[in-house]
C-alpha positions as CSV (number, residue, x, y, z in Angstrom):
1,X,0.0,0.0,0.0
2,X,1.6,3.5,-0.9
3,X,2.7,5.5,1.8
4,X,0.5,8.6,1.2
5,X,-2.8,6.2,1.4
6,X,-1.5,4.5,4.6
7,X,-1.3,8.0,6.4
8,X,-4.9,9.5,5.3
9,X,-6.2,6.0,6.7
10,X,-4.1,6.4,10.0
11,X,-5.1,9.8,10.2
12,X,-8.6,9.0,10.7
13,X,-8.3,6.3,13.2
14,X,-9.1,7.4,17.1
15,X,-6.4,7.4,19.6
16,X,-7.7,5.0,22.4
17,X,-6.6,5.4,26.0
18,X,-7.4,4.0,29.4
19,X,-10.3,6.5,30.3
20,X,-12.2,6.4,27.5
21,X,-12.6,2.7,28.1
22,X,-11.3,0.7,31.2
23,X,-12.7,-2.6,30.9
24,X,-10.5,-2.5,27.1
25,X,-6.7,-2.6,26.5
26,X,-5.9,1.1,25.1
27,X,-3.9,1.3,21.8
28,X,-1.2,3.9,20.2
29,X,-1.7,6.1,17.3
30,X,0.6,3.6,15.7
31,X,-1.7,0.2,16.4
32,X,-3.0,-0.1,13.1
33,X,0.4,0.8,11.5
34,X,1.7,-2.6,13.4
35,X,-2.0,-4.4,12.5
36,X,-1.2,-3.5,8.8
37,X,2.7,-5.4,9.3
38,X,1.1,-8.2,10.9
39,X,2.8,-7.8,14.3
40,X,1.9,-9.9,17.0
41,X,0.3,-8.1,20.0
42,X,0.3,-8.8,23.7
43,X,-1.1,-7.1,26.8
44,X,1.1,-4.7,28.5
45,X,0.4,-2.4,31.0
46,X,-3.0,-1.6,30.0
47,X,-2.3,-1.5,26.4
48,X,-2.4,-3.8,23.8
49,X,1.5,-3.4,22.4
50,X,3.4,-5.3,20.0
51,X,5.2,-8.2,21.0
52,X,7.4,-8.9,17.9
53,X,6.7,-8.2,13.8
54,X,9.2,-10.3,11.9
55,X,10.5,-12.3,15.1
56,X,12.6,-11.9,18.1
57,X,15.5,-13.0,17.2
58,X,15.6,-10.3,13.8
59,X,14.3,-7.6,16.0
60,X,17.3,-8.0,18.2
61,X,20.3,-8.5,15.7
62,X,19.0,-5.2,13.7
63,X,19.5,-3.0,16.8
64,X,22.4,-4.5,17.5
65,X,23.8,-3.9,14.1
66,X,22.3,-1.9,11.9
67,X,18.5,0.3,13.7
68,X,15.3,-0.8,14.7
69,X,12.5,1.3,16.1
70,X,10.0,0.6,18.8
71,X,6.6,1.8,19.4
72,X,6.7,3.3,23.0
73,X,4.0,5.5,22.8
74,X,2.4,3.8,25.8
75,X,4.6,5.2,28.1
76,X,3.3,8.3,31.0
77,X,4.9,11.7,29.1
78,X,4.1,14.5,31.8
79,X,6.0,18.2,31.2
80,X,5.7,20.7,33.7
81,X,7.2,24.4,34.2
82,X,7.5,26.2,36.9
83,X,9.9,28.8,39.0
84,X,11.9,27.1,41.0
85,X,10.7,23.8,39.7
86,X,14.1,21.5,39.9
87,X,13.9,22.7,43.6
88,X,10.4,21.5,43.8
89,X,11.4,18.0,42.1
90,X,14.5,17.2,44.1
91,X,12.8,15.9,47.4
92,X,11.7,13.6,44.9
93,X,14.1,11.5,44.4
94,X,17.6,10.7,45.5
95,X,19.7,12.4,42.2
96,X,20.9,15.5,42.8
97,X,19.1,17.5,39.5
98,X,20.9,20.4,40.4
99,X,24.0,19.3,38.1
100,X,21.3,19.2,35.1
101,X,22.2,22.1,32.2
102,X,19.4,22.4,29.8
103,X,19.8,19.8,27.2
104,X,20.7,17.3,29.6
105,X,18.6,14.5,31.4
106,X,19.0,12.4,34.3
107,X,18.1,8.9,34.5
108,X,16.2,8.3,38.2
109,X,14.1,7.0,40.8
110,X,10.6,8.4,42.7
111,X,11.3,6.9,46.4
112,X,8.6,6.0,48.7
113,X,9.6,7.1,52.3
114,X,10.9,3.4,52.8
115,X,13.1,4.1,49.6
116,X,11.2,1.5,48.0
117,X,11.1,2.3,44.0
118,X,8.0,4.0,43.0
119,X,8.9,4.4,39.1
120,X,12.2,4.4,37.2
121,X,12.1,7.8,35.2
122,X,13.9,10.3,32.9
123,X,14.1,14.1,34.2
124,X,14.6,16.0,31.2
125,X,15.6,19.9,31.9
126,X,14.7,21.8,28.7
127,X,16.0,25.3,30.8
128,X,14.8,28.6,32.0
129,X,13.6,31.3,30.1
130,X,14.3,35.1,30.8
131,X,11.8,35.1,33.6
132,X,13.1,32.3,35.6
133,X,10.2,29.8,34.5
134,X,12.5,26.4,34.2
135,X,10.6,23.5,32.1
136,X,11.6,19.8,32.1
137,X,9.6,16.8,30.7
138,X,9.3,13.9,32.4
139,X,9.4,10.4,30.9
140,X,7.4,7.1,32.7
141,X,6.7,3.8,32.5
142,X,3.4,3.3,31.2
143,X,2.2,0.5,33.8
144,X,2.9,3.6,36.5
145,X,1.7,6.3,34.9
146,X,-1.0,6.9,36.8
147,X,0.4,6.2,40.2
148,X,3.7,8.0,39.0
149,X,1.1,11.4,38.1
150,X,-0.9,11.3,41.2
151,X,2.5,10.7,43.4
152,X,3.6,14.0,41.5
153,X,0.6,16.2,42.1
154,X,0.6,15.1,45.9
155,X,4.0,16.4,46.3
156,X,4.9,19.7,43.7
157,X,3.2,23.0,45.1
158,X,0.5,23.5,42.1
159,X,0.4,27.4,42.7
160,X,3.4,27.3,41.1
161,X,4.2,24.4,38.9
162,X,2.4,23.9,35.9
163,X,2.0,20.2,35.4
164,X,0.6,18.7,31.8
165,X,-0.2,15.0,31.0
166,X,1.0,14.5,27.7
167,X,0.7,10.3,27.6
168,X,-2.6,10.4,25.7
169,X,-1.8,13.3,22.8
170,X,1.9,12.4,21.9
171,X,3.4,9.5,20.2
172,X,6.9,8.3,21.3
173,X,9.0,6.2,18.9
174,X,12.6,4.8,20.2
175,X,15.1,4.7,17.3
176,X,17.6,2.1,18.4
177,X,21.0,0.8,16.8
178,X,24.4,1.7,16.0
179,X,23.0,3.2,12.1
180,X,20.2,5.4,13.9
181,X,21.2,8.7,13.3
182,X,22.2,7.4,9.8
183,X,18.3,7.2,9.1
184,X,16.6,9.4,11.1
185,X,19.1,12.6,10.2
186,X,17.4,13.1,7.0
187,X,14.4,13.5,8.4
188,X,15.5,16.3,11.2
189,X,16.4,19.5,10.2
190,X,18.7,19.9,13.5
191,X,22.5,18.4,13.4
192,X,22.0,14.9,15.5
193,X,25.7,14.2,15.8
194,X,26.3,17.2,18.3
195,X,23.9,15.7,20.5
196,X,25.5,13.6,23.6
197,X,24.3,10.9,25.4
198,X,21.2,12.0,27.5
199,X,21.2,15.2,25.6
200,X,17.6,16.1,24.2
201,X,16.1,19.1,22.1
202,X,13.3,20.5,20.4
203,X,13.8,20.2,16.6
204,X,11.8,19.9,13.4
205,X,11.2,16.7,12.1
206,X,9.2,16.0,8.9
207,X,8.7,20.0,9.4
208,X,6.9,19.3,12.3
209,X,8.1,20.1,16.4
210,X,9.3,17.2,17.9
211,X,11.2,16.4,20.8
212,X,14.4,14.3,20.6
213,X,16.5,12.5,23.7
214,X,19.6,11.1,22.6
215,X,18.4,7.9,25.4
216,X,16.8,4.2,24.9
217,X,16.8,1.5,26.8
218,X,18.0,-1.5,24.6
219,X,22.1,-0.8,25.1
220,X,22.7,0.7,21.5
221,X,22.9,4.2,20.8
222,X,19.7,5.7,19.8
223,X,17.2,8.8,20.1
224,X,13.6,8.5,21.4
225,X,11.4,10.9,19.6
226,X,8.2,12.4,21.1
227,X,6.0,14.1,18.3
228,X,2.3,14.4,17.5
229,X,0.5,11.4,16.7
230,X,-0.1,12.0,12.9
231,X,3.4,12.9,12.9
232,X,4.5,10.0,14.5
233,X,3.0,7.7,11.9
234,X,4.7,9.2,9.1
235,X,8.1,9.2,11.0
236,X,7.1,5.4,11.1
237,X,5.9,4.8,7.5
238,X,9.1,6.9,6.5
239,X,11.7,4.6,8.5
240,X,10.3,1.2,7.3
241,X,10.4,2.4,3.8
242,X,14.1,3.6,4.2
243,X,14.9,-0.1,5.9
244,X,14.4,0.7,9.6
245,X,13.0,-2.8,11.1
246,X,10.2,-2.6,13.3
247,X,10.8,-4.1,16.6
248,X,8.3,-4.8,19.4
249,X,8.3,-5.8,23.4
250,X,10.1,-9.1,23.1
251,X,13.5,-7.5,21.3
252,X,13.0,-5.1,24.0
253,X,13.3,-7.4,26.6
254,X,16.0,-9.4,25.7
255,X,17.9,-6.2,24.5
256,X,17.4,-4.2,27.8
257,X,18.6,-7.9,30.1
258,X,21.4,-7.9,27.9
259,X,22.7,-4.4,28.7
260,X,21.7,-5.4,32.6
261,X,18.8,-2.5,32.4
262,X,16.0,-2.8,35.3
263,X,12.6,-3.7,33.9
264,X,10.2,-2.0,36.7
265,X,7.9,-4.8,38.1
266,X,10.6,-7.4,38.0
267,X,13.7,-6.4,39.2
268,X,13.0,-2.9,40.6
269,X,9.6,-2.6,42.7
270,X,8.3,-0.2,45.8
271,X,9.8,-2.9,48.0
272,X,13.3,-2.7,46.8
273,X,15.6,0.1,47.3
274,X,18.0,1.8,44.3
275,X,21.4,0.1,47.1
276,X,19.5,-3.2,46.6
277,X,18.9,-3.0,42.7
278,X,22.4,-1.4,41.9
279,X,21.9,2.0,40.9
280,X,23.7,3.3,44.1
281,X,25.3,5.6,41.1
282,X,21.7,7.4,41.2
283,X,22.0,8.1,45.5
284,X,23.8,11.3,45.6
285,X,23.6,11.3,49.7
286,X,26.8,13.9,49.8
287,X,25.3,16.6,47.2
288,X,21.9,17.1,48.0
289,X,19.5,17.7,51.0
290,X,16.6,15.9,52.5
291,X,15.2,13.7,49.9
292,X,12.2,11.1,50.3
293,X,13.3,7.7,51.6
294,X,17.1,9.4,52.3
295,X,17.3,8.2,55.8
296,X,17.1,4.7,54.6
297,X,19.5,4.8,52.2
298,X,21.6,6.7,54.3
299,X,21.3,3.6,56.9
300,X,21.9,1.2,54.2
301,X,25.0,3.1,52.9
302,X,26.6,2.9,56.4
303,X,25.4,-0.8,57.4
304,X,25.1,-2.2,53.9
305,X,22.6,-4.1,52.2
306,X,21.3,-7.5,52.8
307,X,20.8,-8.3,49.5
308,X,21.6,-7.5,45.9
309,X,20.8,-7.7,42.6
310,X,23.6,-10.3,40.6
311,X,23.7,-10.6,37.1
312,X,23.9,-15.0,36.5
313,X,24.8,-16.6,33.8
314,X,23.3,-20.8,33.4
315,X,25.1,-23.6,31.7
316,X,23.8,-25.1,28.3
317,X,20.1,-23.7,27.1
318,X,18.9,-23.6,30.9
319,X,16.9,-20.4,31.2
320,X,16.3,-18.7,34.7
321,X,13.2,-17.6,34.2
322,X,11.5,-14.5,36.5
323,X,9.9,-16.0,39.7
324,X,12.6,-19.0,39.8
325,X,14.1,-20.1,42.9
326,X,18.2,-19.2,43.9
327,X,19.6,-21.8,45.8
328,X,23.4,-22.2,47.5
329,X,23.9,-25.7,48.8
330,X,20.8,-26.7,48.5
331,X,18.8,-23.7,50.2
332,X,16.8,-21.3,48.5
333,X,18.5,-18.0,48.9
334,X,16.9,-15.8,46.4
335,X,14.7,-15.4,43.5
336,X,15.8,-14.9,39.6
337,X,13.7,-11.6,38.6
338,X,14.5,-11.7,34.6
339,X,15.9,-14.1,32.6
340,X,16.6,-15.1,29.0
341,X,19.0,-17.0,26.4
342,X,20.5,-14.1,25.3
343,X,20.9,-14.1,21.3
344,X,24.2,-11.8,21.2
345,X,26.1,-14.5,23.6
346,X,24.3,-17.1,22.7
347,X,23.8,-17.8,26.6
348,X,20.9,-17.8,29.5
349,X,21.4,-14.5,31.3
350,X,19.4,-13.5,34.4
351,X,19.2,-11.0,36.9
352,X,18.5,-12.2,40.6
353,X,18.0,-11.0,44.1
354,X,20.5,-12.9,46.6
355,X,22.1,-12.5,49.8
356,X,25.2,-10.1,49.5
357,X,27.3,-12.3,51.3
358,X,26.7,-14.2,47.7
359,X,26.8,-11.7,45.3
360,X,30.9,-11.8,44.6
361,X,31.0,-12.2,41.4
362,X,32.3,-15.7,40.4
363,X,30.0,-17.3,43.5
364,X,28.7,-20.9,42.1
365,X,24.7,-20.7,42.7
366,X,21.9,-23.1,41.7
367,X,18.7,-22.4,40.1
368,X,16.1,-24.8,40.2
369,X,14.3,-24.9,36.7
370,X,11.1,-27.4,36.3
371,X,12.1,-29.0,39.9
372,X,15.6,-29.5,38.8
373,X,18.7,-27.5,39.9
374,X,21.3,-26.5,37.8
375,X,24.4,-24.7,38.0
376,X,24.6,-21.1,38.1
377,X,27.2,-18.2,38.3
378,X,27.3,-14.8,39.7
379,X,28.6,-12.6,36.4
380,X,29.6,-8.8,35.8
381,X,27.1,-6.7,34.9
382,X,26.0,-5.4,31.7
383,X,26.2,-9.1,30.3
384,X,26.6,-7.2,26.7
385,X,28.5,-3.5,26.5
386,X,28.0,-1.8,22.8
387,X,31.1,-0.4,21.7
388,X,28.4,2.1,19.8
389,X,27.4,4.2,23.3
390,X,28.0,7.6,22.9
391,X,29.5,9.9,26.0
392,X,27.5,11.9,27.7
């Protein structure tokens, strides 16, 4: 079907979402793009998302090497403004926003006041204007959103922040792989290449605004770009005809274990804490002041945790699956939270909550699979590094 008769029939299709109908799965502007290239879809947090189009294993190996490109329009997109508003936003969490200059984002947690992980999220400062109103967007998983925005409004002063959900009016599209900017810099008028690694800007794309962030979550470099939904099908349309591969959830999955990214809901939750789940790197307990859930962490820092999150590789083609039990000599001391056969190593990979005292890495483990234990070992995390990252 020619491109220009795909987009009129796109164009006229609604934009579902979880209000107008809560007893349905909502759907993206681009659903019927990914009905049209016979993707496969699945239920994800609320929405009915594509799972894969031409197969896992492809999906992977083009963002690997070449681009792929992800629907992610499901995910929370809030932007607010504000005076004052980075002040407002760092009792928030436990990353110390001050250091952001506009253009820059910051990759962190909302802490409940046990430190537990509310939402993993992306602060994005876009800057302050000549009347010292400062603007950020703020980027969410989808299966939080809602939590993640009433969390928000509980805790920012609404006299004077200005906070917009965007989730349901924008599309989001993740352009992932080592040839990404090689595609998408035709279609942007701005230079791409001068952009680091968390860096973001408003451009024109298509000669339409659009947002793009120089961040993904698959391990490859990449840019995420947030435009309007009509837009964002023809940004689609436009990459598939120029060879982009269309990638759903499942390449996204084994991609982000790979690079030893947290999937909230398995390996990050509100009962574990950013010590427990390695990302002490976000805790900036020496830079900033009081912080929700900072008393915890400052507890943990000094005492240390009791248990971490390992990165474990299997022997053979025995996958740790999410849920599976961690034993050492026989005892169950832990519990795998992702797991997959990996198709860059070629080996099962998980990630797994056990005892620190066990978390060395190079400790022989067990995991029992199907009633069965087999042997395990406690690996250096990311399993895969792309020598394609950019610096920030």
């Amino acid at each position: 079907m020619p491109n220009g008769k795909l987009l009129r029939i796109y164009a006229k299709l609604p934009v579902a979402n979880q209000e107008d109908n809560a007893q349905s799965l909502a759907r993206t502007p681009l659903y019927q793009v990914g009905v049209e290239l016979k993707a496969r879809f699945t239920s994800f947090g609320g929405w009915e998302m594509p799972v894969q189009f031409s197969g896992i294993s492809r999906e992977h190996e083009a963002v690997r090497n070449t681009a792929g490109m992800f629907d992610i329009s499901h995910m929370g997109k809030f932007t607010l403004q504000g005076k004052n508003l980075i002040s407002q936003l760092q009792p928030l969490v436990p990353s110390d926003l001050s250091r952001l200059q506009p253009g820059q984002a910051q990759y962190t947690v909302l802490l409940n006041p046990q430190a537990g992980i509310i939402d993993d999220i992306i602060v994005y400062y876009q800057g302050e204007d000549t009347i010292g109103i400062q603007k950020a967007f703020i980027i969410v998983n989808a299966a939080t959103s809602g939590k993640d925005k009433a969390w928000l409004l509980q805790h920012l002063d609404l006299d004077k922040v200005q906070f917009q959900d965007l989730s349901p009016d924008k599309a989001l599209i993740a352009v992932q792989g080592p040839k990404a900017i090689k595609y998408l810099q035709p279609l942007v008028q701005e230079d791409l290449q001068s952009i680091k690694a968390f860096g973001h800007l408003e451009a024109t794309l298509l000669g339409k605004p659009a947002f793009l962030a120089r961040t993904g979550y698959t391990g490859e470099d990449g840019f995420e770009v947030m435009v309007d939904p009509d837009v964002g099908v023809e940004l689609w349309l436009s990459l598939h005809n120029a060879g982009v591969i269309p990638c759903g959830l499942g390449a996204r999955d084994t991609l982000r274990l790979e690079a030893a990214m947290a999937l909230y809901g398995q390996d990050i939750d509100d009962t574990t804490t950013p010590l427990e789940a390695g990302l002490g790197w976000l805790v900036h307990l020496d830079s900033k002041g009081e912080f929700i859930g900072r008393e915890i962490l400052a507890q943990q820092k000094a005492d240390g945790v009791q248990r971490r999150l390992v990165g474990l590789q299997t022997q053979g083609r025995n996958i740790a699956r999410h849920g599976y039990q961690v034993l050492s000599a026989g005892k169950v001391v832990g519990e795998v939270s992702s797991g997959t056969l990996s198709p860059t190593l070629g080996y099962p990979i998980a990630l797994a909550y056990v005892p620190t005292q066990l978390a060395t890495v190079g400790q022989q483990l067990e995991v029992e699979i199907r009633g069965k234990a087999y042997p395990a070992v406690v690996v250096k995390r990311p399993f895969y590094r792309s020598k394609n990252r950019v610096a920030n």
